[in-house]
N, C-alpha and C positions, 0 to 999 in steps of 0.2 A: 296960554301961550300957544301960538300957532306953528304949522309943523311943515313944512312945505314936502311931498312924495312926489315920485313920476310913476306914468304908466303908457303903455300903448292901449291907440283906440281908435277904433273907428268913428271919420271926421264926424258921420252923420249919424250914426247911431248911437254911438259912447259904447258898445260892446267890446268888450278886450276880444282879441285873436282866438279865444278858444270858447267863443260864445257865439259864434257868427250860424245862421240860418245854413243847412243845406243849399237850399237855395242863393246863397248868394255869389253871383258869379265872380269876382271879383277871388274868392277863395280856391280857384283851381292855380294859386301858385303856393299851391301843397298837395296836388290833386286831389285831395279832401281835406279834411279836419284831421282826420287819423294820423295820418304821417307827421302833422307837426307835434298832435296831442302824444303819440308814442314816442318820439324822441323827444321833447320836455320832459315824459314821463322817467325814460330812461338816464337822464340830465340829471336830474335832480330826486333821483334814488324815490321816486314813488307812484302807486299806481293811478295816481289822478294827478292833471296837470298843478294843477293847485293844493301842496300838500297841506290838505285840513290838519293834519296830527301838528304841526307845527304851530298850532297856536293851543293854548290852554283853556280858550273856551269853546260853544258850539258857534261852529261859524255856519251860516245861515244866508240863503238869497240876497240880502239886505246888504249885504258886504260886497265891497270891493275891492280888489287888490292892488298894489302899487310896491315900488323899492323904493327905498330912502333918498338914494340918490341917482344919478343919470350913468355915473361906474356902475353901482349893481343890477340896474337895468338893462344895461348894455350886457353886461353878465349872466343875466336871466337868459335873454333871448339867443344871448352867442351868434351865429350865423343866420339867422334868420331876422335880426336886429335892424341893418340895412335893408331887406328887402322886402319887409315889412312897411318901410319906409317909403319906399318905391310910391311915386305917387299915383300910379295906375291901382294903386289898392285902396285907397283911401284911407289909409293909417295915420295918425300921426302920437308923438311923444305929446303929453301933455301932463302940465303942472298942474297939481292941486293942492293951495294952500287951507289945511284942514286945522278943526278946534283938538280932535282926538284919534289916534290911530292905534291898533294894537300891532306891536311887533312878535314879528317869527321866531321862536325858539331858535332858529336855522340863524338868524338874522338876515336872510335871506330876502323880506318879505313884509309887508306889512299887511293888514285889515283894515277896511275903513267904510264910516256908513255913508254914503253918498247921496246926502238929501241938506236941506237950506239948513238946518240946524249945526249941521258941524262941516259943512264945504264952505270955507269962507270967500274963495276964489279958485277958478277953474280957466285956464289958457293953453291955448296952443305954440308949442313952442320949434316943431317941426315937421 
């Protein structure tokens, strides 16, 4: 059974927002990494933007993260959701209809491996 998640990503790289290069300039609308990674942090009660303790296995490189739906998305990100969006950044929300995904303790959250095996489809939807 197929599972459809969202995520934000960068158009050309597939990198979510808390993965992007020092270098990439396009990231000074957070004057760094820091400021967005510290208030996610402080958002969602942990000290990495991606709280690992909310899943029951080792999550590991391989994984990728997404919410179930385009509400809890929009909920992740809160105020930074829209301008993210911003197409001067290169962001966009994008669907991926996958074979298996593990969910968040939090429910917050899902894991997923993002390779031809269990990514059944992947689209841009803004």
């Amino acid at each position: 059974m197929s599972k459809k998640i969202y995520r934000i990503e960068n158009i050309e790289t597939g990198n979510g927002p808390y993965n992007l290069p020092d270098t990439t300039d396009f990231f000074d609308v957070f004057i760094n990494s820091d400021c967005i990674l510290q208030e996610m942090a402080d958002k969602h009660d942990t000290i990495k933007p991606v709280p690992l303790h909310d899943f029951d296995i080792r999550i590991n490189e391989d994984y990728f993260f997404a919410c179930r739906n385009m509400t809890s998305l929009k909920r992740w990100f809160g105020k930074y959701f829209d301008y993210l969006l911003n197409e001067t950044y290169e962001f966009a929300v994008f669907e991926y209809v996958v074979k298996e995904f593990i969910e968040g303790k939090s429910k917050k959250q899902v894991a997923f491996i993002n390779d031809e095996e269990n990514v059944i489809s992947r689209r841009v939807l803004a």
